[in-house]
C-alpha positions, 0 to 999 in steps of 0.5 A: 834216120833215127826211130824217132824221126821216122815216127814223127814223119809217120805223124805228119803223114796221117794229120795231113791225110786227115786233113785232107778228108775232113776238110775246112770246119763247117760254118755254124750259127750265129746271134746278131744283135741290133745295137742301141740305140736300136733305130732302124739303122741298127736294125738293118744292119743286124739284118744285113750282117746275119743275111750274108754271113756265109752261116747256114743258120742265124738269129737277128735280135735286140739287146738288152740295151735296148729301151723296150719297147722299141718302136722301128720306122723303116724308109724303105724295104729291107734288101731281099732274102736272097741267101739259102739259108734260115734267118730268124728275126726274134723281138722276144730276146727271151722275154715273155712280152711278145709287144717289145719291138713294132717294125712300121712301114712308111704309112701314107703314101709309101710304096713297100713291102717289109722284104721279101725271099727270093732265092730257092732254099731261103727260109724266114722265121719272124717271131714275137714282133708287130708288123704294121703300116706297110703299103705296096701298090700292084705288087701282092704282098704288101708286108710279106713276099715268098716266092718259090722253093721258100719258107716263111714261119711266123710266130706270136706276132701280130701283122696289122693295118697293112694296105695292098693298092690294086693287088692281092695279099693285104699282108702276105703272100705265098707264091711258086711251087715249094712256096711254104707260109706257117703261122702259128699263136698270131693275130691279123687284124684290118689288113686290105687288098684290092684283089683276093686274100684281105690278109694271106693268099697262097698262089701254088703254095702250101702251108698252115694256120696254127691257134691264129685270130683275123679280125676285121681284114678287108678284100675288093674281092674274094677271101676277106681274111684268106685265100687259097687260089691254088695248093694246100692248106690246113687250119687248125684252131683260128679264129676269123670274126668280122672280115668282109670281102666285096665279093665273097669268102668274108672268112675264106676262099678256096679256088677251083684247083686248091684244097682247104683242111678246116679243124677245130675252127670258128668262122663268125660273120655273114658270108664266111666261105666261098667256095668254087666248083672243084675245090676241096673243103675238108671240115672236122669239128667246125662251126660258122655263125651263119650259113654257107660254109659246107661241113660246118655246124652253124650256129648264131651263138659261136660268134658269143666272145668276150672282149679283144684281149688284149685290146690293142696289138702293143697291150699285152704279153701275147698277140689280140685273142677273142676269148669264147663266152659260156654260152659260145656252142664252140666250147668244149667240141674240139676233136683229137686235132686240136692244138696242145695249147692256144694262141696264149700258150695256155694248154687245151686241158680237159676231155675235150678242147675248144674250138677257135684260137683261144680255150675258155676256162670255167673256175672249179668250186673245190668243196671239202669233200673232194679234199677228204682222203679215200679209206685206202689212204687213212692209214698212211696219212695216220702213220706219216703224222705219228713219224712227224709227230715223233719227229719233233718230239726228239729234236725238242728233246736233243735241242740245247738248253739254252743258259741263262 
């Protein structure tokens, strides 16, 4: 056999080995669109098309032949998260108008949730949508289900007026051990349940509330906005004004096995915390408009906001913020916890932040004195005018005549 062959059969040997070791290509991420005319047909299609891809990551999101802004009215749940994987529902598709897509529940006499993760490993991320008009009776969770060992994020979204019949989580709920809800920049606005948790629960979950504002949620029981019946959660920079609860807790309720970490919050209304014996209620930076919430400073005048803005959850560029007033003793106490930017994207600058979801800003008076130049710079500024003076003066001089 020739040289040659014998290299060649050589070659093949060593592909075919390396084949065998590196295997089949890992599957990677991918976008799935929702088509116009982009109903809830196409929707759920997208949805369905990325949940069972076999990818390990993907992104469900609206293409620009959409007519924007779109409004989705769904009939019935979507199927349930049941792959082990992350599923990211975007409405933003890049554009810096949170209020492009609203996904509605049946309304009325309707009985379901938007979905729900299922399976161990699954994980959702909803991003930059407003979910509202969901109702579920005696099932918690009416708009949002997380069951064990899954992960739900939401970001920049509003979840409003969704209705729990005779059950807990007027919105969402988080239950089973390695159950984890974050949310982040939101707004949850006149959610109800019958049972605790008026908009969020968490039942052996744990989590985190980021720059997030609840306003006007509603529970029969404990918890008006949330409640931690067991597990742990942080809240960093949320706002609740206004939530009721028929027992206590208008703002929170912190179960005798849980543990809430408060910092840089403000909760404004009568009755905001509630807490049962043995439960942990960790305070940093906090204040209450009235009495009753251990650690917090309280204070009638933390309650001195401005204007829901924007006033309606499809108004504007982010979700509903309740920014603070002058007068607000919240402004300007917020410790080294504080997020780096608020519930609009706006960066905490300054020593110290504020308070709640959202940073105040009070305009500067700029004078001239705070323009002049300090003696060490005169020179240099001297000396950079006289180079652009002797600048202009040879390109005058080396400028074309121009003939007349």
């Amino acid at each position: 056999m020739q040289t040659k062959q014998i290299l060649s059969l050589i070659a093949l040997f060593v592909a075919l080995a390396l084949w065998g070791t590196v295997g089949v290509r890992p599957a990677e991420a991918a976008t799935f669109q929702v088509a116009a005319p982009c109903g809830a047909t196409e929707f759920i299609a997208a949805y369905n098309a990325a949940r069972t891809s076999g990818n390990p990551s993907d992104t469900v999101s609206f293409t620009a032949n959409c007519t924007f802004p779109v409004n989705i009215t769904l009939a019935a749940a979507l199927p349930n998260m049941d792959q082990a994987k992350t599923l990211i529902i975007d409405g933003t598709n890049g554009v810096d108008n949170y209020a492009r897509v609203t996904i509605n529940g049946g309304g009325g006499a309707s009985d379901f949730r938007f979905l729900a993760l299922i399976t161990s490993g699954g994980a959702i991320e909803i991003n930059g949508l407003i979910l509202q008009d969901f109702r579920r009776n005696n099932s918690s969770g009416s708009v949002l289900r997380v069951n064990a060992g899954t992960t739900l994020t939401i970001r920049n979204s509003s979840i409003v007026n969704n209705t729990g019949i005779g059950s807990t989580a007027g919105a969402v709920y988080a239950t089973g051990a390695g159950a984890t809800v974050t949310i982040r920049e939101s707004f949850f606005g006149g959610n109800n349940s019958a049972a605790s948790g008026g908009a969020v629960r968490y039942d052996t979950a744990s989590g985190s509330i980021h720059n997030t504002t609840f306003i006007g949620n509603n529970t029969g029981n404990n918890g008006g906005a949330i409640a931690i019946n067991d597990g742990t959660v942080t809240l960093n920079n949320v706002t609740t004004h206004n939530n009721t609860a028929s027992t206590a807790g208008t703002a929170i309720r912190v179960a005798s096995t849980a543990t809430a970490n408060v910092n840089n919050s403000i909760f404004s209304g009568a009755g905001s915390c509630s807490i049962q014996a043995g439960g942990t209620f960790n305070v940093t930076n906090s204040y209450a408009s009235a009495a009753g919430c251990t650690g917090f400073t309280q204070n009638a005048n933390v309650s001195d906001f401005a204007a829901l803005t924007p006033a309606a959850p499809t108004a504007g560029t982010h979700p509903p913020a309740l920014p603070l007033l002058s007068t607000n003793s919240a402004v300007n106490t917020g410790s080294a916890t504080c997020e780096a930017t608020d519930q609009r994207g706006f960066s905490r600058a300054g020593q110290n932040c504020d308070a709640g979801a959202v940073e105040s800003f009070t305009p500067t008076a700029v004078t001239l004195s705070d323009l002049q130049l300090g003696q060490s710079a005169v020179p240099v500024a001297l000396a950079v005018g006289m180079f652009l003076l002797l600048g202009l003066a040879t390109a005058v001089r080396l400028a074309p005549t121009r003939r007349r």
